[in-house]
C-alpha positions as CSV (number, residue, x, y, z in Angstrom):
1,X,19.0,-2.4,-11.5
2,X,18.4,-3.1,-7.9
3,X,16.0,-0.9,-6.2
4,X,16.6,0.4,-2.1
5,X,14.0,-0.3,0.2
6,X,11.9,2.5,1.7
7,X,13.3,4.9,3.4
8,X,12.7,4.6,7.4
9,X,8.8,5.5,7.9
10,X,6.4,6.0,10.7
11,X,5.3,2.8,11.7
12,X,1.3,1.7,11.3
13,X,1.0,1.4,14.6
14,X,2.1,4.8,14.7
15,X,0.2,6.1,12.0
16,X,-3.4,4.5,13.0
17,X,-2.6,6.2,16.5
18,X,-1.6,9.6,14.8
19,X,-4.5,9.9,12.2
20,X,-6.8,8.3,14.8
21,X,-8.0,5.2,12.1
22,X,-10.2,2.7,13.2
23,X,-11.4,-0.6,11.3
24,X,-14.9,0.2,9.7
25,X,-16.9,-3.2,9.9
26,X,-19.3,-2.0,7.1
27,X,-16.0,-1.7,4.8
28,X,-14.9,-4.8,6.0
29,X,-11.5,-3.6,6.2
30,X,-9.0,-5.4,8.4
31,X,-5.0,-3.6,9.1
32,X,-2.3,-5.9,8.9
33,X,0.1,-4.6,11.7
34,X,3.1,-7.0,11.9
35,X,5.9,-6.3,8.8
36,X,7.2,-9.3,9.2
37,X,3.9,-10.9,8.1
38,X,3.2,-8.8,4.9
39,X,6.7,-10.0,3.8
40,X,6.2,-13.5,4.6
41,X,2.9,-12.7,2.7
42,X,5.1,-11.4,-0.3
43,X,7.6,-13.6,-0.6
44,X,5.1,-16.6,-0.6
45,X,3.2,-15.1,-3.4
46,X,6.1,-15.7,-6.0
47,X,5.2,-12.8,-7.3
48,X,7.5,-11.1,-10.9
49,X,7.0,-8.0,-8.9
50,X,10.5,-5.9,-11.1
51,X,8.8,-6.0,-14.4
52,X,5.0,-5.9,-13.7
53,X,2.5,-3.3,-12.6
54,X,1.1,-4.4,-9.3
55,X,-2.5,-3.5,-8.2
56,X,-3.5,-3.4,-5.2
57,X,-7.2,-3.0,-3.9
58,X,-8.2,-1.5,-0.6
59,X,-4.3,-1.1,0.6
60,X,-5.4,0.9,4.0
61,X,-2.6,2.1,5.9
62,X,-0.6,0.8,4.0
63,X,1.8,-1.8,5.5
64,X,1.4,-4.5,2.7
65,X,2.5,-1.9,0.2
66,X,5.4,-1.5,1.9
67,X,6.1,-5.2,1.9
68,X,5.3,-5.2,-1.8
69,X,7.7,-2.0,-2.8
70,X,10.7,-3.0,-0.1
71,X,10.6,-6.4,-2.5
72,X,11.5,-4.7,-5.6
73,X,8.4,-3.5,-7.2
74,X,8.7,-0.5,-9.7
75,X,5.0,0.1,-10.6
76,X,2.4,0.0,-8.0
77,X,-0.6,1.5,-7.8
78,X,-3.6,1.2,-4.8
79,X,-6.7,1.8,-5.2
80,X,-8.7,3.0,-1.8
81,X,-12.2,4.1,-1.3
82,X,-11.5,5.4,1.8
83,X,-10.4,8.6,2.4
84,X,-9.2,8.7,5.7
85,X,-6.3,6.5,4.3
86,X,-4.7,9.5,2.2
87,X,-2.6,10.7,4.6
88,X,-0.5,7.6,5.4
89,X,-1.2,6.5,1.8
90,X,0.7,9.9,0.7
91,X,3.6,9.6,2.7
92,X,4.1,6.0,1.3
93,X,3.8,7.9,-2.1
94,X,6.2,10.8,-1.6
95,X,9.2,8.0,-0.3
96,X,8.5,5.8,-2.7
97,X,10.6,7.6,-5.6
98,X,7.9,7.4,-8.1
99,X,6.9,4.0,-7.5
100,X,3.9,4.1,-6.1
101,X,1.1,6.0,-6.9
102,X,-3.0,6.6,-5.3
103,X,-6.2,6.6,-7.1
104,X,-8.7,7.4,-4.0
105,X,-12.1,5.5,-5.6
106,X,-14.2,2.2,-5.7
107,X,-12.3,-0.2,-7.6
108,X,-15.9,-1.2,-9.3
109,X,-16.7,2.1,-10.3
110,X,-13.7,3.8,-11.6
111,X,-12.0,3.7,-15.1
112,X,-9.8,1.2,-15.1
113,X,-7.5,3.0,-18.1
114,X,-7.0,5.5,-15.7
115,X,-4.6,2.7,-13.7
């Protein structure tokens, strides 16, 4: 079964302006802005993304989520600390057509059965 890609969305750019997000330095968080990159990213992973539940740590706004659902992924789950990330994190969530799901905590401290 082939899965669609995500339905049109705000773009980061957009949604950093919109929620008013800025880069915390003691976070050490970084946002990937360019699509075309977090594909490239994907695709040159090699990734068994259909079959496999795919973690991802500190995803931010979001954007390489989107690269990793738009390639086929069925299970994905992020894990973010920071809450000013729900928002757009959310929206990625409700378009995602129970594909992706949040767990807003510290990837060190939380119950990893509860991924």
């Amino acid at each position: 079964m082939s899965l669609s890609k995500l339905p049109k969305l705000p773009s980061i750019r957009d949604l950093i302006r919109i929620y008013n997000l800025r880069a915390k330095q003691q976070l050490s968080q970084n946002f990937l802005m360019d699509k075309n990159i977090t594909d490239k990213i994907i695709q040159l992973a090699g990734l068994e993304l259909e079959n496999s539940l795919c973690v991802e740590v500190g995803p931010g706004p979001g954007l390489l989520t989107r690269s990793i659902l738009d390639k086929g992924a069925r299970n994905v789950v992020a894990v973010e600390k920071d809450p000013r990330f729900v928002p757009t994190l959310e929206q990625l969530q409700d378009a995602s057509e129970g594909r992706f799901n949040v767990i807003l905590g510290d990837m060190l401290e939380i119950d990893h059965k509860e991924i």
